[in-house]
N, C-alpha and C positions, 0 to 999 in steps of 0.2 A: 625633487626627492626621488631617490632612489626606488621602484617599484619591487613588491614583494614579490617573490615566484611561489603561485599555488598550484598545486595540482589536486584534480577533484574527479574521483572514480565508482564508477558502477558497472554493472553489466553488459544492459542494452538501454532503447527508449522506446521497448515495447510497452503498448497501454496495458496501464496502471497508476492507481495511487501512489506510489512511492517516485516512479515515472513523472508523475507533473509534475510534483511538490519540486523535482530536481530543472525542470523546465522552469519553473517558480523562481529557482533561487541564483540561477544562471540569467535569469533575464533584471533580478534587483542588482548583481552584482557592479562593485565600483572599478569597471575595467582603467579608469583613469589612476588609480589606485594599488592595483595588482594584476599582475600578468600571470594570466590564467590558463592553464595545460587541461585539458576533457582528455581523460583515459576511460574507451568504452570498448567491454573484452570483446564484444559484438558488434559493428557499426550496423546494426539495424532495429527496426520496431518503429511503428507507428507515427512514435511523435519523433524521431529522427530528425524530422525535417520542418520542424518546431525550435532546434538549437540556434540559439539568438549568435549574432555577429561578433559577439566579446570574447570567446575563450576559442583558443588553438586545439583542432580535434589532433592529438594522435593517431597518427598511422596503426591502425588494428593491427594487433600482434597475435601469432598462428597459433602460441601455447596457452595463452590466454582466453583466446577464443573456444579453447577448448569446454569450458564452460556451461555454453552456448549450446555445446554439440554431442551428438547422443555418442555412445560407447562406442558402436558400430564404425559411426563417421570418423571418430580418431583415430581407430583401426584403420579404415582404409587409408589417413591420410599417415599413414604410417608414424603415427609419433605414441610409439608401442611402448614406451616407459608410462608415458599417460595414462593411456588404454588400459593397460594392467591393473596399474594403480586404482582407475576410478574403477573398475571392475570389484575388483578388491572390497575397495570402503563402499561400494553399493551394496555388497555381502553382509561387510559387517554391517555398517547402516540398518540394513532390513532386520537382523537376525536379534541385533540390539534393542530392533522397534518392538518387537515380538516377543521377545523375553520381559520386555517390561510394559506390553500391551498401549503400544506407544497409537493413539488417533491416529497422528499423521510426522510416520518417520521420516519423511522424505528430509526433515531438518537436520537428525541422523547423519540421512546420506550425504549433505552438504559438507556437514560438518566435517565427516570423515575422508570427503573429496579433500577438501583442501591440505585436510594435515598430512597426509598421507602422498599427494603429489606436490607438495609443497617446494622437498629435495629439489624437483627436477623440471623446476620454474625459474627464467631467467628472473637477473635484479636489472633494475633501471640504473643508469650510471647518471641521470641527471639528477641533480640537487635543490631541492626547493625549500622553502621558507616552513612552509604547512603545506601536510598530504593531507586531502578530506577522502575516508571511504564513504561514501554515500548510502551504500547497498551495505548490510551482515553479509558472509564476515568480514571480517577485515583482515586477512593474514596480509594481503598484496602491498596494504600499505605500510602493515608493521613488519613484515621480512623480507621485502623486497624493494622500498624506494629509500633514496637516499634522505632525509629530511627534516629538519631543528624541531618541528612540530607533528604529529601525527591526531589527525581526527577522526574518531570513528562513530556513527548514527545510530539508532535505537527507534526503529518502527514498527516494532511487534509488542506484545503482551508478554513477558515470560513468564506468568504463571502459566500460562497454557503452550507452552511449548515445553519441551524436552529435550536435553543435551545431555551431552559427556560432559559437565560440571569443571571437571580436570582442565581436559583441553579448553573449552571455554572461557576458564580463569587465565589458563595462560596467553589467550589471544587474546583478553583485554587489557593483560599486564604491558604489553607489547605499544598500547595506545597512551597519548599523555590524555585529550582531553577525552570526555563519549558525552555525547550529546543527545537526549532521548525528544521525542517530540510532542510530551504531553509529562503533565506532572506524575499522573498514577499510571504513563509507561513507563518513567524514571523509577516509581515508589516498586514496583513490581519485579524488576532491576533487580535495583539495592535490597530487596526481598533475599534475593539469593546469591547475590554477592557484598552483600556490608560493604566490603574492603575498598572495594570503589566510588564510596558516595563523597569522595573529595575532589574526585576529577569527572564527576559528572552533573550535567548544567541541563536544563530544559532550552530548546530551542525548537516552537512552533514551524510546521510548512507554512512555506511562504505562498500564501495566494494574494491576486490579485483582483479585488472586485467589481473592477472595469474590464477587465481580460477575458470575467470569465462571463460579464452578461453580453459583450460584444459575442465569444463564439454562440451562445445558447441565443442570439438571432441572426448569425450566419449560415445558418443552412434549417431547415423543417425535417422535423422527428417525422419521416413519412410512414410510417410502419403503423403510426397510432390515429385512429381516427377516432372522432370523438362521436359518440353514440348519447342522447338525448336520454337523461337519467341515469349514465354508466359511469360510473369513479372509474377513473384511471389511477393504478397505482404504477409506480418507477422505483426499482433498486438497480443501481450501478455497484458492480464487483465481480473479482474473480469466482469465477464455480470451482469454488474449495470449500473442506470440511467448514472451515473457520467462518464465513459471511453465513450458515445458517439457510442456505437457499433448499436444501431438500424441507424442513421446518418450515421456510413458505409456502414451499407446493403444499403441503396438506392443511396448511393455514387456508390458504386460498377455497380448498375443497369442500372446507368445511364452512369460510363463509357462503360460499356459493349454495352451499346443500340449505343453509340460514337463512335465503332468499336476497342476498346483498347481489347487488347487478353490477360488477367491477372486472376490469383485464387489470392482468399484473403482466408488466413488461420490465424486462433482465436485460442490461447491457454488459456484457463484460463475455468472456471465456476462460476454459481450465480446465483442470481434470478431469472433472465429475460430469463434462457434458454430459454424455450418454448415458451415466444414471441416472440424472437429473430429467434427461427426455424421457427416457424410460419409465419414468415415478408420475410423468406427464400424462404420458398415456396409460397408464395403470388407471390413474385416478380418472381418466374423461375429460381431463382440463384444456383439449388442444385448442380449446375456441376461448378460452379464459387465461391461460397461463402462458408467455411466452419467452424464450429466450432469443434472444436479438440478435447475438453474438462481437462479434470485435467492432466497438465503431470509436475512430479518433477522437470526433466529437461526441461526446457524451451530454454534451448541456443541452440541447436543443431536445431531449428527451427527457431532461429534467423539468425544465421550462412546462414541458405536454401534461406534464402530472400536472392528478390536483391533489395528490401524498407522497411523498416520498419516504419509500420505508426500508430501515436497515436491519435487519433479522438475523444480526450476528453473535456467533457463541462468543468470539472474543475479535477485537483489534486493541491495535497502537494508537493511534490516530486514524479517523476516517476520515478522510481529504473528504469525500463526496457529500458526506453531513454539511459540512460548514459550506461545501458549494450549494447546495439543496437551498441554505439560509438564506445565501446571499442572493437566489432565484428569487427569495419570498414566498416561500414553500413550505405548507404546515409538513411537519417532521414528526415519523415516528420512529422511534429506536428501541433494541432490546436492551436490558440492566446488565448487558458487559462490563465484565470488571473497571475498565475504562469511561464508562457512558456516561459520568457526569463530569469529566473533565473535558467533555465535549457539547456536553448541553444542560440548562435547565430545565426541570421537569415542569412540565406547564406554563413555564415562561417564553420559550425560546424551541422544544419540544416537546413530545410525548412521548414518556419513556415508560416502556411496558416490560412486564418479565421475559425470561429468553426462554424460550423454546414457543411448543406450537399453539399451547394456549394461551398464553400471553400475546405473542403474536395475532393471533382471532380478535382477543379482546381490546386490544390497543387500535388495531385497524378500525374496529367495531363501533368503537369511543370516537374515533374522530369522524368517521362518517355520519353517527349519529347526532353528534353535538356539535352544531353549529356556531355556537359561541366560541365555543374552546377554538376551534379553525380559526376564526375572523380573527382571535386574539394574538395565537401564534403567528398568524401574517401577518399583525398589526407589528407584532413587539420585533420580528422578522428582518420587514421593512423600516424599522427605522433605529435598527441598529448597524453599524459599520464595522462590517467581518473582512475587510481585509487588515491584510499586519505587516506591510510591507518593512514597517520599524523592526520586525525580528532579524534582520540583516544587521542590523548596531549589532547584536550579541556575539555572533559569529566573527565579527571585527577585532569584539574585546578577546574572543579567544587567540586570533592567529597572532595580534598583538601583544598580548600578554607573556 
């Protein structure tokens, strides 16, 4: 039988959640099955060299990669139609955040990147079966590749993001199927586009729960030592508004000030480094609070906890929760819009209110009660969190 031609596109495989999930689903794929095209506008990031032997990388392309590359850099590489443009929709972007008191416009500026240099972005002349955009947005795959099928992913919360509505509608009109990665990321969706709840399917990240307790004893979380009565706490994520990490630090401060004997150690990177050190040393916390910064492996630092806790105002799906599970890791989380599509409360975690008090008090709760801990391990470890079956779905889509 004749093999299908996919092509399946993102940015980079710089670390992150959205970053494995796409490692995840590139390594379940049926390369006996369909011949498979990786378009990545960047060939660089971390887990790079984590891309399994089954899909054909495309040759990184120079207007694409613009993406990738600050304003500046497109200027000198003189591709000044770009330039202009993303100059442009960073303007407006910002000016649009600000009118309407937007957290974190930078989605603004995405948005308005792509439509606005869209014009002057080549089309692919090859032809495939199904395009998958991996990564929001997805203009590349609906105005630019040739293809019977177009897929586009849904990894964020949209109640708590902010767009042009307009242009938004019409880059999803652009898409036949969208695929969200949790059921109340779908419902949050279809919140503010009805029109599309006929072409949109939940489709779980694909983990792996042999993959991922293999890496978390391939190498020691050296940074953490374990001090005799000290809880160690573990959050892996981006330092942006959305994970809730400045809400930690004073979480932390104030257990600390409570007499709780705990380091809270941060893996990930982002914007907010500097304010988030900043907020570090305000508070006193440098011998209690740390940020870790970019590491490939993240499990082996998961593994060192003995909590692992997510203090975010909102996600899509938190890949690093259900990794935490599959470590046997009591889990705390904030009541993000999303949080019980991700966990039980007292079954499987501890889900506390979002911000800094609830965060105190949830920490608080599981250090003190030892029951509730042994439970969440128990119920933890003998449940089986990988789904490597959410590849059938994806199947029935390109088939369909």
């Amino acid at each position: 039988m004749k093999k299908k031609k996919i092509l399946i596109t993102s940015f980079d495989l710089a670390i992150g959640g959205v970053e494995r999930s796409l490692i995840g689903l590139l390594n379940q794929l049926d390369y006996q099955r369909y011949d498979v095209d990786l378009m990545l506008f960047k060939h660089e990031g971390e887990f790079f060299s984590y891309i399994p032997p089954g899909p054909r990388l495309l040759p990184e392309n120079c207007s694409y990669a613009t993406f990738r590359k600050s304003i500046s850099q497109i200027a000198k590489d003189r591709q000044i139609p770009l330039a202009v443009t993303r100059t442009l929709a960073k303007y407006i972007g910002t000016w649009h955040g600000k009118l309407k008191k937007v957290a974190e416009p930078g989605y603004l500026e995405i948005q308005y990147g792509w439509e606005m240099t869209n014009p002057f972005l080549p089309k692919f002349e090859k032809e495939y079966d199904a395009a998958i955009g991996f990564l929001w947005p997805h203009h590349f795959i609906g105005n630019k590749v040739k293809a019977k099928k177009r897929i586009g992913w849904i990894h964020t919360d949209y109640s708590n993001i902010y767009l042009n509505q307009k242009l938004e509608s019409r880059m999803w009109q652009s898409i036949d199927d969208i695929v969200a990665v949790s059921e109340e990321c779908s419902n949050t969706f279809l919140n503010i586009y009805p029109d599309f709840k006929g072409k949109t399917t939940v489709i779980e990240n694909i983990l792996s729960s042999e993959f991922i307790r293999e890496q978390a004893m391939a190498e020691n979380a050296e940074e953490i030592i374990k001090k005799k009565g000290r809880t160690v706490l573990v959050t892996v994520g981006r330092l942006s508004h959305a994970k809730g990490l400045d809400d930690a630090i004073r979480a932390c401060r104030i257990l600390v000030d409570k007499g709780y004997d705990l380091e809270w150690y941060v893996v990930g990177y982002g914007p907010l480094e500097s304010e988030l050190k900043q907020l570090i040393d305000e508070l006193d916390l440098q011998e209690r609070f740390f940020l870790l910064g970019k590491k490939t492996n993240p499990y082996p630092y998961i593994k060192a906890s003995d909590i692992y806790v997510q203090p975010s105002r909102y996600e899509g799906k938190a890949v690093t929760i259900r990794e935490a599970q599959i470590l046997g890791k009591p889990v705390v989380i904030t009541n993000f819009p999303t949080a019980k599509s991700q966990a039980r409360n007292e079954v499987d975690a501890l889900i506390t209110s979002k911000g800094i008090e609830g965060i105190v008090l949830g920490v608080q709760r599981m250090i003190d009660d030892p029951i509730l801990r042994k439970t969440l391990i128990s119920n933890v470890n003998a449940n089986e969190y990988g789904n490597q079956e959410e590849i059938q779905k994806l199947y029935k889509l390109i088939e369909s």
